[in-house]
C-alpha positions as CSV (number, residue, x, y, z in Angstrom):
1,X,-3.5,-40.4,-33.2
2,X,-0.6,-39.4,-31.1
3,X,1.0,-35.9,-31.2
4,X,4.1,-35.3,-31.1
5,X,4.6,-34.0,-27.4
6,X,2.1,-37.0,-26.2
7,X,5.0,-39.4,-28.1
8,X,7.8,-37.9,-26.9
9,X,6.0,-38.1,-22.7
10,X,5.4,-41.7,-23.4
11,X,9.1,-42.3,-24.4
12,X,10.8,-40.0,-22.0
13,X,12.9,-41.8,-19.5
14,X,12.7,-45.5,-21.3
15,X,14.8,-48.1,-22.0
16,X,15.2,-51.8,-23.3
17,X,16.7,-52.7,-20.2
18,X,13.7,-51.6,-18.1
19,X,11.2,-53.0,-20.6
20,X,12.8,-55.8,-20.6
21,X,12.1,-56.0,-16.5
22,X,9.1,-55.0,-16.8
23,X,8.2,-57.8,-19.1
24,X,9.5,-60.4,-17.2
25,X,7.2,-58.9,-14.0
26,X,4.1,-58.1,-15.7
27,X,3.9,-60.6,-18.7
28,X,6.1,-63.5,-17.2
29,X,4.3,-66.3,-18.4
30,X,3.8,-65.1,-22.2
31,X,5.4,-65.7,-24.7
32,X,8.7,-63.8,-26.2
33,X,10.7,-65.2,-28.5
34,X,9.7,-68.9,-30.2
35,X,12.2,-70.8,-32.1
36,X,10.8,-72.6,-35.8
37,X,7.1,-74.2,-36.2
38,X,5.8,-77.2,-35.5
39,X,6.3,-79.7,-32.7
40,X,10.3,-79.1,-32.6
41,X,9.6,-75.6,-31.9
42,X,11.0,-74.3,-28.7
43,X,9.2,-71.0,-26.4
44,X,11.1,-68.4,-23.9
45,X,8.4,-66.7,-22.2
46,X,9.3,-63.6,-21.4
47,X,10.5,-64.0,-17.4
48,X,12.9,-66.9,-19.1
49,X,14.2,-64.5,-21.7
50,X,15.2,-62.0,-18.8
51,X,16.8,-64.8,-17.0
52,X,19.2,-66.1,-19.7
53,X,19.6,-62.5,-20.6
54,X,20.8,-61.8,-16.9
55,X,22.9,-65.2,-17.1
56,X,25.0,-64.1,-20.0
57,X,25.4,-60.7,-18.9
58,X,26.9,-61.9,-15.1
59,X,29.7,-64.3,-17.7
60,X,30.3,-61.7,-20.3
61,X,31.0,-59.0,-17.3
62,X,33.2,-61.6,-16.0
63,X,35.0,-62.2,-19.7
64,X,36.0,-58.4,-18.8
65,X,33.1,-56.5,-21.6
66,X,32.8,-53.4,-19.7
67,X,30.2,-50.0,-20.5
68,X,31.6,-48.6,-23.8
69,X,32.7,-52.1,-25.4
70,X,31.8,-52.8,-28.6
71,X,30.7,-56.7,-29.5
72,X,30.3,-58.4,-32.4
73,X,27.5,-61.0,-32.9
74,X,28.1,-63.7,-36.0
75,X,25.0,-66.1,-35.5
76,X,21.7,-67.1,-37.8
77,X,18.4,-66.7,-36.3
78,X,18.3,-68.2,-33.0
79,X,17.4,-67.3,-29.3
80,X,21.1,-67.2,-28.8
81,X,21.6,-64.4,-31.0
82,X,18.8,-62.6,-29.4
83,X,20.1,-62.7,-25.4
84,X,23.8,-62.2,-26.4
85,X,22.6,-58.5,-28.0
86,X,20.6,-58.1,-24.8
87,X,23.0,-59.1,-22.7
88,X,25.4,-57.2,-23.7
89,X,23.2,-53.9,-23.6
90,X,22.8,-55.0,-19.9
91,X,26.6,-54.6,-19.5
92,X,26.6,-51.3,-21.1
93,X,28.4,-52.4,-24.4
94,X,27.5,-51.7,-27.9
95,X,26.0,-55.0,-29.7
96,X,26.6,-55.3,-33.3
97,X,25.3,-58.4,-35.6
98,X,27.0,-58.6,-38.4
99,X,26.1,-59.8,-42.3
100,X,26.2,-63.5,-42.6
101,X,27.2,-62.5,-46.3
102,X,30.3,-60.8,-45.5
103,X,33.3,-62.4,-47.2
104,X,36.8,-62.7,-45.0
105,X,38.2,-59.2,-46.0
106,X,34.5,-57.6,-44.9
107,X,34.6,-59.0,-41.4
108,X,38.2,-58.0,-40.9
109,X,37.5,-54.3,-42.0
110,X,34.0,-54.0,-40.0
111,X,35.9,-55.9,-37.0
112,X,38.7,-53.7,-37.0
113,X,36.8,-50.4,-37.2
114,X,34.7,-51.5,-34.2
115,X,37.6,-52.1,-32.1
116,X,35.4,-55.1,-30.6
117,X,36.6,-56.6,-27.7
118,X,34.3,-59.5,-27.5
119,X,33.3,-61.6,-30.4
120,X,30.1,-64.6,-30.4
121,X,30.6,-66.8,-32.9
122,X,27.9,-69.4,-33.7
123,X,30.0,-72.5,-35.1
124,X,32.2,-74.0,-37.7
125,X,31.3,-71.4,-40.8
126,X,31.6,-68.6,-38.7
127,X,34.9,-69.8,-37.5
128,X,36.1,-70.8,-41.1
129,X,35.0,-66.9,-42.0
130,X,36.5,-65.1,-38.9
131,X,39.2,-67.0,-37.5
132,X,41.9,-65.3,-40.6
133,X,41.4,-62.0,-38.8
134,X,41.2,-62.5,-35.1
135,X,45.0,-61.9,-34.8
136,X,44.9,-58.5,-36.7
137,X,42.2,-57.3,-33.5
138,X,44.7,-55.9,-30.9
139,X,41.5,-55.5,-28.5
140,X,39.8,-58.8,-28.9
141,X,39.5,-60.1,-25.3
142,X,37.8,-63.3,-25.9
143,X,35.5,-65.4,-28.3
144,X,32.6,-67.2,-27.2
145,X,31.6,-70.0,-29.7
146,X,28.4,-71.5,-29.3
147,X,29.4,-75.1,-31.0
148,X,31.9,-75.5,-28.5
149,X,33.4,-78.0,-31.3
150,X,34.1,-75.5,-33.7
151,X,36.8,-73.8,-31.4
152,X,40.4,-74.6,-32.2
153,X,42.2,-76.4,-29.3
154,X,44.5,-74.8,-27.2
155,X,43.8,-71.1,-27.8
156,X,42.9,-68.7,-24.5
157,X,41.3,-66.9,-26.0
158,X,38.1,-69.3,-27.1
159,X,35.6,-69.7,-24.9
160,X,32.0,-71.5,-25.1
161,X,28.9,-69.7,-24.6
162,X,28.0,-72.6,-21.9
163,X,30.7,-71.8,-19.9
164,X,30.0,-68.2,-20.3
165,X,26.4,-68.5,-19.6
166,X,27.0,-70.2,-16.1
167,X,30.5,-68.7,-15.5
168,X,29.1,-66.7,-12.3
169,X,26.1,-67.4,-9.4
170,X,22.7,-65.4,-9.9
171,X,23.0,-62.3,-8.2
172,X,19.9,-60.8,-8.7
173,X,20.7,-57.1,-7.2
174,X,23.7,-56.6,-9.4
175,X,21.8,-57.4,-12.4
176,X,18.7,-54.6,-11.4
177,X,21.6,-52.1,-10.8
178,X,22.8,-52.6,-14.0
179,X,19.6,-52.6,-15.8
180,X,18.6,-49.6,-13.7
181,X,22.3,-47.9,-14.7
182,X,21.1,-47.6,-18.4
183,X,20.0,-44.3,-19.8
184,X,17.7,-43.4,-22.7
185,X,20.6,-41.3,-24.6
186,X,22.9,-44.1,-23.8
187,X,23.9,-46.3,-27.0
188,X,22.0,-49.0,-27.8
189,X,23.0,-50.5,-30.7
190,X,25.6,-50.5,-33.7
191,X,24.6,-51.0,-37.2
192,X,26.9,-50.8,-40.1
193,X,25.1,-49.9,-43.6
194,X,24.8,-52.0,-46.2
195,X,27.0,-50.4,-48.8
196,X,25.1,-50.0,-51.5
197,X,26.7,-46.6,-52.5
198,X,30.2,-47.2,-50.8
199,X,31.9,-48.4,-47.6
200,X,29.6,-49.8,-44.7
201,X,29.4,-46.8,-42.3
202,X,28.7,-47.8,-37.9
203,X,25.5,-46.0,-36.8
204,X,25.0,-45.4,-33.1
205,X,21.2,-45.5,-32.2
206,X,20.5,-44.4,-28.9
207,X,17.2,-45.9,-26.9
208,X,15.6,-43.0,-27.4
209,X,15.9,-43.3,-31.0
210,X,15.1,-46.9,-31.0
211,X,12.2,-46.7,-28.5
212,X,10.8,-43.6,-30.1
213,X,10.4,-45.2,-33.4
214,X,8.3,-48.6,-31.8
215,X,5.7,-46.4,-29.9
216,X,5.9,-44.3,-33.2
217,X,4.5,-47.3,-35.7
218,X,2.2,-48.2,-32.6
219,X,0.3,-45.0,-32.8
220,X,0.3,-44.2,-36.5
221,X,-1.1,-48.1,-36.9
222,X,-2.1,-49.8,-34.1
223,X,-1.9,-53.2,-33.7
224,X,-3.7,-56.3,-30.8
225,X,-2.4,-56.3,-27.7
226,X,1.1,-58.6,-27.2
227,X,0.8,-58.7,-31.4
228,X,2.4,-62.1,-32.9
229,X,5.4,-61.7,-35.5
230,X,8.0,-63.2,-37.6
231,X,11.7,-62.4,-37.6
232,X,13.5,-63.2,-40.7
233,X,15.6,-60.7,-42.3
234,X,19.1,-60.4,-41.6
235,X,19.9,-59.5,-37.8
236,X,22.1,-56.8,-39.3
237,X,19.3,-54.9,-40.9
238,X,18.0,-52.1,-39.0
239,X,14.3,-53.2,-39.9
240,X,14.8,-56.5,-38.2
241,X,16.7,-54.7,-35.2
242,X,13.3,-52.6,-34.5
243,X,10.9,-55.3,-35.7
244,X,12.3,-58.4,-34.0
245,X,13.8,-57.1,-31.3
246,X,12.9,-53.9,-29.7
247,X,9.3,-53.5,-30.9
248,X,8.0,-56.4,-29.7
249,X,10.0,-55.9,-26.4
250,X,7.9,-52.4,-26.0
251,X,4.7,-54.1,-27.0
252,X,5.6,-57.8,-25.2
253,X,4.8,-58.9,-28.0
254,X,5.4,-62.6,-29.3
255,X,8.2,-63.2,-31.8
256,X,8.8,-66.5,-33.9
257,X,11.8,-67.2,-35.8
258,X,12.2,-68.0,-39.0
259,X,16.0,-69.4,-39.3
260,X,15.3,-70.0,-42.9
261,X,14.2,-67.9,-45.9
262,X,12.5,-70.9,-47.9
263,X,10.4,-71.6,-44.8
264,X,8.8,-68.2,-44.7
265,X,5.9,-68.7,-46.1
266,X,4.9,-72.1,-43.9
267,X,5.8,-69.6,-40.6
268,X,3.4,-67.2,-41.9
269,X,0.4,-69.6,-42.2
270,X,1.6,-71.1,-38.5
271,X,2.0,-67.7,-36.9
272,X,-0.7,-65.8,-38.8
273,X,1.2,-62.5,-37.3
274,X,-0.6,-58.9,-37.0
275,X,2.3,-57.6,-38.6
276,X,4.5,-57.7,-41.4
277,X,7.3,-55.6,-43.1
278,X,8.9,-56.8,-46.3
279,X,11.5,-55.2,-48.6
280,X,9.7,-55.4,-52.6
281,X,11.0,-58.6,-53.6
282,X,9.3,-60.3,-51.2
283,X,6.1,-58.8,-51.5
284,X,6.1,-59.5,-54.9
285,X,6.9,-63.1,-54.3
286,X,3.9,-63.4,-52.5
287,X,2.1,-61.5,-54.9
288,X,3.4,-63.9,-57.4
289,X,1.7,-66.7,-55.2
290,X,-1.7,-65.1,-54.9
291,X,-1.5,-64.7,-58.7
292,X,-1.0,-68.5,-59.2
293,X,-3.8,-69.1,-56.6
294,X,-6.4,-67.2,-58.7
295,X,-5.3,-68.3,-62.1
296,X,-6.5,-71.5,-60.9
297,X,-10.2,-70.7,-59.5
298,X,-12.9,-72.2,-61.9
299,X,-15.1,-69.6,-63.7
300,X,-17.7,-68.9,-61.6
301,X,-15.6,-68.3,-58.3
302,X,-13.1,-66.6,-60.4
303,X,-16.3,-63.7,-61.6
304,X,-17.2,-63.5,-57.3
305,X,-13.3,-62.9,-56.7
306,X,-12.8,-60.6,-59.7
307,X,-16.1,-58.4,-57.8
308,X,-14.9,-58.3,-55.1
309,X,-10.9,-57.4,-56.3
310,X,-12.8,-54.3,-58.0
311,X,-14.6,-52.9,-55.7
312,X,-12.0,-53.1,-52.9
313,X,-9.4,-51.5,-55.9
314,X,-11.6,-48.8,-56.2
315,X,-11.6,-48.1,-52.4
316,X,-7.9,-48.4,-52.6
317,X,-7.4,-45.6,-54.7
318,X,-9.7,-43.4,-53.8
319,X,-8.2,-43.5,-50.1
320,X,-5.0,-42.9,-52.1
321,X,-6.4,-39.9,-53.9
322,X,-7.5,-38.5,-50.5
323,X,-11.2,-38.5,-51.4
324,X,-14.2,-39.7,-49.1
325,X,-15.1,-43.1,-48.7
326,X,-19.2,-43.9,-49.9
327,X,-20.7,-46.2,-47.5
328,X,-22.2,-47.9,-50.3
329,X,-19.0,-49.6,-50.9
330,X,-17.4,-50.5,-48.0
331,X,-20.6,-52.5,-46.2
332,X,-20.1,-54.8,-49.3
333,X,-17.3,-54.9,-49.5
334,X,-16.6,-55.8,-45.8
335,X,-19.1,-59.0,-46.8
336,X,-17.0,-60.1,-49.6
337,X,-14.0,-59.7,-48.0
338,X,-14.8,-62.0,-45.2
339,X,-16.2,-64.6,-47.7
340,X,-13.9,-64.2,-50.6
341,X,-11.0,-62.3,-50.1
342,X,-9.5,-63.5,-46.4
343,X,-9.3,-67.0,-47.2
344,X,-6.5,-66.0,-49.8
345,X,-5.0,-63.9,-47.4
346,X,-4.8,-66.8,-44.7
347,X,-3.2,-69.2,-47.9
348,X,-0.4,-66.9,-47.4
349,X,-0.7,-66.4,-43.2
350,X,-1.4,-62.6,-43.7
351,X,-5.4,-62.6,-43.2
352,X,-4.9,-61.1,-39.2
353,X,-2.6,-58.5,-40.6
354,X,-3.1,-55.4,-39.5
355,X,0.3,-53.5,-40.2
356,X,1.8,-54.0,-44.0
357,X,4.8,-52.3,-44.9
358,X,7.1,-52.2,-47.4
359,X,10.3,-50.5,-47.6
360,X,14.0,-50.2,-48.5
361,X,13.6,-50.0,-51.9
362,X,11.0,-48.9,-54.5
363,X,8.4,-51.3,-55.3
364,X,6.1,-50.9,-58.2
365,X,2.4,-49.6,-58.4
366,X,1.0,-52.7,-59.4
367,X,2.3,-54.9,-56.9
368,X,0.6,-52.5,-54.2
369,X,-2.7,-52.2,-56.7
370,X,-3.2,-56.0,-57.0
371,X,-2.9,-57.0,-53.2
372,X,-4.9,-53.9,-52.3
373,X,-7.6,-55.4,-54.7
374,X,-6.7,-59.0,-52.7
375,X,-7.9,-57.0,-49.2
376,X,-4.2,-56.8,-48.1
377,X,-3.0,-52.8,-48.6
378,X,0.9,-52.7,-48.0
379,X,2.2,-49.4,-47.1
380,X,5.4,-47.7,-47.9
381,X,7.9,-46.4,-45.9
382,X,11.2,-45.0,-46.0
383,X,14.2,-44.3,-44.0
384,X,17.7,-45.1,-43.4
385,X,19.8,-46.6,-40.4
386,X,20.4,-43.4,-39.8
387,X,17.0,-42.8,-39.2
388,X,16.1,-45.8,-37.1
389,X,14.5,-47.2,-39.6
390,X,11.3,-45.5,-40.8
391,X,11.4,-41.5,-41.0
392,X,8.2,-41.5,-43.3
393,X,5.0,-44.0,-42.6
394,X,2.1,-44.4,-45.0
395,X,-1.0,-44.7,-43.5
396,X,-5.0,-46.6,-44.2
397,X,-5.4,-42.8,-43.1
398,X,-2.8,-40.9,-45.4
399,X,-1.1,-42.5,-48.4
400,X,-0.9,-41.9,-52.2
401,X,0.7,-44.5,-54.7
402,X,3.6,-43.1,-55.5
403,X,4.8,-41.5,-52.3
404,X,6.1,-43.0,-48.8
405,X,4.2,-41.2,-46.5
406,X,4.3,-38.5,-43.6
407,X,6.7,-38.0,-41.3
408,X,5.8,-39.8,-38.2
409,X,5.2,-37.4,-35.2
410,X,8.0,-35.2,-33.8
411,X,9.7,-35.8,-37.2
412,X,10.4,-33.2,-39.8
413,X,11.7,-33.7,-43.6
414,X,12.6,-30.8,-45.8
415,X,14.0,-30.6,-49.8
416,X,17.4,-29.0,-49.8
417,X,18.2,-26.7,-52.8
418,X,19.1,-29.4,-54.7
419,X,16.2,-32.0,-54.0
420,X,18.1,-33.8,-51.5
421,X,16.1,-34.7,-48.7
422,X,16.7,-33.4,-44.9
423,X,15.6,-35.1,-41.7
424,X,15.2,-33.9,-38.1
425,X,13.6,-35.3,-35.2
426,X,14.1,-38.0,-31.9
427,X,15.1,-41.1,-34.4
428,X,17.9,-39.3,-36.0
429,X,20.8,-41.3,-35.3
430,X,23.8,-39.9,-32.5
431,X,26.8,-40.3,-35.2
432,X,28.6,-42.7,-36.7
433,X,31.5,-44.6,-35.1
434,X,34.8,-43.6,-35.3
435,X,37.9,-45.8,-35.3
436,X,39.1,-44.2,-32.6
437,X,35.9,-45.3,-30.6
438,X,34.4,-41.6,-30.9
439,X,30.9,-40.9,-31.9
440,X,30.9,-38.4,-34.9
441,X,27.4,-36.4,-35.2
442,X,26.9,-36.3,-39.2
443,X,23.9,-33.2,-38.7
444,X,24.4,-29.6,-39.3
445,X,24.4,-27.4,-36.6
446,X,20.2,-27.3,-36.7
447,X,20.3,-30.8,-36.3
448,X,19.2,-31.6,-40.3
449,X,20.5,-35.1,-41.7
450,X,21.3,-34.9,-45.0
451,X,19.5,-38.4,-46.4
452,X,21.4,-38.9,-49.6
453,X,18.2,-39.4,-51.1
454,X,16.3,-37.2,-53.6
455,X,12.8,-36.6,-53.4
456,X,9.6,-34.1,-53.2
457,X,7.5,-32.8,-49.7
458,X,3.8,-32.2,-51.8
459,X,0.9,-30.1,-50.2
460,X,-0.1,-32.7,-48.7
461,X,3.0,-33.5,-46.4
462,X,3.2,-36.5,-48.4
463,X,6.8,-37.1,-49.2
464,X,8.1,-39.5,-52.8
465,X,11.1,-40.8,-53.3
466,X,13.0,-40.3,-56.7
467,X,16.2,-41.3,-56.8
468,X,19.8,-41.8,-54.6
469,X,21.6,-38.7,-54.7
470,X,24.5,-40.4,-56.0
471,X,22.6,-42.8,-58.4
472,X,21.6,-40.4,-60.5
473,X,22.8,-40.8,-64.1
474,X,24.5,-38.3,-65.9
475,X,25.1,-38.8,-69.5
476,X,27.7,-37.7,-71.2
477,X,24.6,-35.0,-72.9
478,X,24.7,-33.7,-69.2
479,X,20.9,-35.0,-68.3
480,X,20.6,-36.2,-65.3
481,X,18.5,-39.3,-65.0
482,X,16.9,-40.9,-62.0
483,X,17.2,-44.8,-62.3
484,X,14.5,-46.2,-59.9
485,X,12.2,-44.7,-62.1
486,X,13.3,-46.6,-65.5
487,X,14.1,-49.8,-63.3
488,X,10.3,-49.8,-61.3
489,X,8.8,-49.9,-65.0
490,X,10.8,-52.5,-66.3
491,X,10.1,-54.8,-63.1
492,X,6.2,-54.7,-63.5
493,X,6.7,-57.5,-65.9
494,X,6.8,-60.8,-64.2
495,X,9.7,-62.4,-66.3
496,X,11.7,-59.8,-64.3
497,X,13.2,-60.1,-60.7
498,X,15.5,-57.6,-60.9
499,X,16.3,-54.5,-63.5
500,X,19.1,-52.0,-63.6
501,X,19.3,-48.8,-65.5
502,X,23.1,-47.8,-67.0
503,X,23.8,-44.4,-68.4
504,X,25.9,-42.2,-65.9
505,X,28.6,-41.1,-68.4
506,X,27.3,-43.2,-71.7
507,X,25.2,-42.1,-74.7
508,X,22.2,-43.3,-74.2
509,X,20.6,-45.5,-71.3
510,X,20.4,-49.2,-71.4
511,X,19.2,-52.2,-69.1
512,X,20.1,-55.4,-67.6
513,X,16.8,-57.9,-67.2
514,X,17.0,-60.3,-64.8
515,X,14.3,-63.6,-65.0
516,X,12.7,-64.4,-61.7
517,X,13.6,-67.8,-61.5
518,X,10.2,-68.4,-59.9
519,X,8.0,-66.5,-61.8
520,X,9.6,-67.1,-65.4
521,X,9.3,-70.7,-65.2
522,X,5.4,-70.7,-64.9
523,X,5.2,-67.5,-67.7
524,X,7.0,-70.3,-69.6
525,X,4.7,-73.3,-68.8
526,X,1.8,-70.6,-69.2
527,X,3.1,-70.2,-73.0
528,X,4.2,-73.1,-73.8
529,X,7.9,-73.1,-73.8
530,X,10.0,-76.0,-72.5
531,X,13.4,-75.5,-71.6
532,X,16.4,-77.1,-69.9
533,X,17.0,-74.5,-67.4
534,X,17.0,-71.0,-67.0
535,X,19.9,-69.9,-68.6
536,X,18.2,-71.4,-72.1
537,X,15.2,-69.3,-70.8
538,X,16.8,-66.0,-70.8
539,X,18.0,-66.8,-74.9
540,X,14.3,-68.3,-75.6
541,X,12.9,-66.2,-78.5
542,X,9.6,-66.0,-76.9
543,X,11.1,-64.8,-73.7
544,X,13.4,-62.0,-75.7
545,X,9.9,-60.8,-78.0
546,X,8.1,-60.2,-74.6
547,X,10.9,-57.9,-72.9
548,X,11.2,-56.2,-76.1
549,X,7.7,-55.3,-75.8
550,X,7.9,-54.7,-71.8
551,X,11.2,-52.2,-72.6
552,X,8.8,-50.5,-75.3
553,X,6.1,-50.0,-73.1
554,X,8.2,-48.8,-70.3
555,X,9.7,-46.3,-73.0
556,X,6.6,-44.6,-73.2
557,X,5.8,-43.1,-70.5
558,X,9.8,-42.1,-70.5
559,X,11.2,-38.8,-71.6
560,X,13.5,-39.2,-74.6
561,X,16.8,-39.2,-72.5
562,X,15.5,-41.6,-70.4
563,X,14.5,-44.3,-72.8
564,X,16.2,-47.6,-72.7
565,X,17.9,-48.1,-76.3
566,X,19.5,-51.8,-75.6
567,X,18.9,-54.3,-73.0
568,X,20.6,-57.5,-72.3
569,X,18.7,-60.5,-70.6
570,X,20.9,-62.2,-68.0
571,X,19.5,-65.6,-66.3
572,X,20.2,-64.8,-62.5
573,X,19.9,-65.6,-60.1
574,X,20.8,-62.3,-58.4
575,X,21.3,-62.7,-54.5
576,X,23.6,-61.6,-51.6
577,X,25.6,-64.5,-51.8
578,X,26.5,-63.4,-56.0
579,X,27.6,-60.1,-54.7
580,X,25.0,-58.1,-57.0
581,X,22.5,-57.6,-53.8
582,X,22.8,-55.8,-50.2
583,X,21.7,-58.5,-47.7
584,X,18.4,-55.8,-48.0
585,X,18.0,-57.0,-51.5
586,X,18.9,-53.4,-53.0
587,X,21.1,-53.5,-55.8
588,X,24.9,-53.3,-55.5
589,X,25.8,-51.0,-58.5
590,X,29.4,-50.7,-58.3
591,X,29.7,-54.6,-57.8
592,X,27.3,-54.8,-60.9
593,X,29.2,-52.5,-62.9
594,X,32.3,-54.9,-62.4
595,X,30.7,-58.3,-62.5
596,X,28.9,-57.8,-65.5
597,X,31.3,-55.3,-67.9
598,X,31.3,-57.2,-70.6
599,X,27.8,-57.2,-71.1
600,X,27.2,-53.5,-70.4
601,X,30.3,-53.0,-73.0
602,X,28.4,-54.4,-75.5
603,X,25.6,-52.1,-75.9
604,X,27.9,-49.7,-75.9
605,X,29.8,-50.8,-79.0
């Protein structure tokens, strides 16, 4: 494993531009970046990627997007979205993708903060979305529109990306000047947060940070050479910024898209990629899947799986526990896995992967138990935007249930007096952007980032997550209560998606239980119930007895002023689109606060 000072010599003096180049020279026949599945499927290899990268760049230059620009991106998963961020990095602007979820008055707020003075709009929603606030942007220059169709007639300042794209000759010196004209303090990228605790905030990420953090998750768990993987969170999200992007740019790797959620799981059985980062929910969707999958093995397959599921559980936690491994379990085990356990992997695509994470969000013990037991450990990991993504990285090497690992090397995390948790290191954001187009450092004067997060460093190094500084409740007894903690208990039933703890200021604690509307309907089917939909679900007797019993479980391992006293079972779904979810998936208390009053009222009165 890499030290810290080997990290920081193999970082020192790199940059996506120059990756990027070195790519297309070294690696120019293999594959970068492959659109869908299938025989419509479409492949850049890498030299082609550089190539429409440098023609955008020579037509955005020429649009006047100068070094120090910021420019906003507005497209779904597609190649296009990829070489307008890269091209503008080329020109020495600040790229920003921006939430496909944002409603009319987001985009204006995030657009006008950003000063951008380029805008790339895919087509007619983006237009219907964006086109009420272009005229409140003094320093909007231009809009390329990819559907050329979408643009209104008549206005200058529309553009399409065609034109763009072959606005000016190949002129293959200018463009290695520029690529060679980028430094590795220089920003790279701009990333607004997600709001979950307030307004979206723009972090600056330097390549430094950026690149620091790839080679980072390369050492601590290494993957194949050019390692296959699938983009399909948000472009927004920091994760998919390193994962989809950069990472596989430092590795030259091979990245498929996945333009769709619902086709996630049919690009993971055509990709089969070496690794895979999900936030909970999705990990627990496919853990829902493997579930089904061995509820329906006959008897005497189902005994060999339920071996084999045992043994490779007990391995599991004793790694967790930090104890030695007996070579009397793993030779087995290593037979059984390739006979019984990998060919439920590969029903989900997963079976060649190496590197499972999870992160942005808690998920429970028992989602991380069972697919251990199925030969698939996922590992947790935390950070923020600010951090570049992941500050902490579990490890087959050093992990415990419960925590999110060590800080990766060069990194440094520290409780503050009151719990809060303190980062310092090379993927500690610059600042955040200023409206005035300044970059505001948020560390004290030691260079500490103050996480918002609460949490515990153990003997171990091991670091655990228990709560968001300004999520913790306070009731009106003055105890302060940590909600992840009630919330992960309630969710280990699989009726729930989604659970949230209310208290701050009340009584007594209560909950909101949301059904997973793909899980509920098959504990339904499981027990017998028929219904009409799931709102008749989430009234169904049956349904109510069983989160009764889930709440009174969870209650005992609770302290008294933690206990859930009421609950309310609402049908969902919860998503971005609702307003009750980040486009992360983490829970948007304030909005849920307001959405659903009434309901929270009454367990009150």
């Amino acid at each position: 494993m890499a030290t810290a000072e080997q990290l920081h010599e193999s970082v020192e003096g790199l940059t996506i531009t120059g990756l990027l180049r070195r790519n297309a020279r070294q690696f120019a026949g293999l594959p970068a970046l492959t659109t869908g599945i299938g025989p419509d499927a479409g492949t850049l290899s890498w030299s082609q990627l550089r190539a429409e990268v440098a023609a955008l760049t020579r037509g955005l230059t020429a649009l006047g997007l100068q070094r120090g620009d910021r420019m906003l991106i507005a497209m779904s998963k597609r190649a296009e979205h990829w070489i307008a961020d890269l091209a503008a990095i080329h020109a020495g602007a600040l790229p920003c993708s921006t939430y496909d979820t944002l409603s009319t008055e987001q985009i204006g707020a995030v657009a006008r903060h950003s000063a951008a003075s380029v805008l790339v709009l895919e087509g007619a929603e983006q237009m219907r979305r964006w086109q009420p606030v272009l005229d409140d942007l003094p320093r909007l220059r231009a809009v390329v529109v990819l559907d050329w169709d979408a643009a209104p007639a008549g206005d200058a300042r529309f553009v399409s990306y065609s034109a763009v794209r072959g606005a000016v000759p190949p002129d293959d010196d200018a463009f290695e000047a520029l690529t060679d004209a980028v430094t590795a303090d220089q920003p790279l990228t701009l990333v607004y947060t997600s709001g979950t605790t307030g307004d979206p905030k723009g972090v600056v990420l330097s390549h430094r940070n950026v690149i620091h953090e790839c080679l980072m998750q390369d050492h601590l768990v290494p993957v194949p050479e050019h390692p296959r993987s699938v983009a399909y969170l948000p472009m927004a999200h920091i994760a998919e910024r390193v994962l989809g992007i950069y990472m596989p740019i430092c590795a030259a790797g091979h990245v498929t898209i996945c333009p769709q959620p619902d086709q996630l799981l049919p690009t993971l059985q055509a990709v089969r990629p070496h690794g895979f980062f999900g936030v909970p929910r999705v990990w627990e969707k496919l853990a829902a899947g493997l579930r089904a999958a061995l509820a329906a093995l006959p008897g005497e397959q189902a005994a060999a799986v339920a071996q084999a599921r045992k043994t490779a559980l007990e391995l599991y936690r004793l790694r967790s526990d930090g104890k030695d491994i007996p070579a009397d379990l793993t030779e087995p085990l290593e037979q059984l896995d390739a006979q019984v356990m990998r060919p439920f992997r590969a029903a989900i695509g997963l079976d060649d992967c190496r590197r499972a994470f999870s992160g942005a969000a808690p998920i429970p013990a028992d989602v991380l138990e069972f697919l251990a037991s199925m030969g698939l450990p996922v590992y947790e990991v935390w950070g923020l935007s600010e951090t570049t993504g992941a500050a902490t990285v579990s490890t087959p090497e050093a992990f415990a249930l419960g925590s999110v690992g060590r800080p990766g090397p060069g990194i440094e995390v520290r409780e503050a007096e009151d719990g809060e948790l303190l980062v310092r290191g090379p993927v500690v954001f610059a600042g955040y952007l200023q409206a005035d187009g300044r970059v505001e450092p948020a560390t004290d004067a030691e260079g500490w980032l103050a996480t918002g997060d609460v949490g515990t460093v153990d003997s171990r190094g091991m670091v655990a997550i228990t709560d968001r500084k300004k999520e913790i409740l306070i009731t009106d007894g003055g105890k302060n209560i940590a909600p992840t903690r009630i919330e992960s208990l309630l969710r280990t039933h699989p009726l729930v998606a989604h659970a949230v703890a209310i208290g701050d200021r009340r009584r007594y604690v209560t909950a909101l239980l949301v059904l997973d509307e793909e899980t509920a309907p098959l504990w339904a089917r499981e027990n017998g119930i028929t219904t009409s939909g799931m709102a008749e679900l989430a009234g169904h007797p049956a349904v109510l007895a069983a989160l009764d019993e889930a709440v009174a479980e969870a209650n005992t391992v609770l302290s008294r002023a933690e206990q859930v006293k009421k609950h309310q079972v609402l049908a969902g779904p919860w998503t971005a689109e609702t307003g009750e979810l980040t486009p992360k998936l983490s829970l948007r208390r304030r909005a849920i606060a307001e959405r659903h009053a009434d309901v929270i009222e009454s367990m009150y009165t």
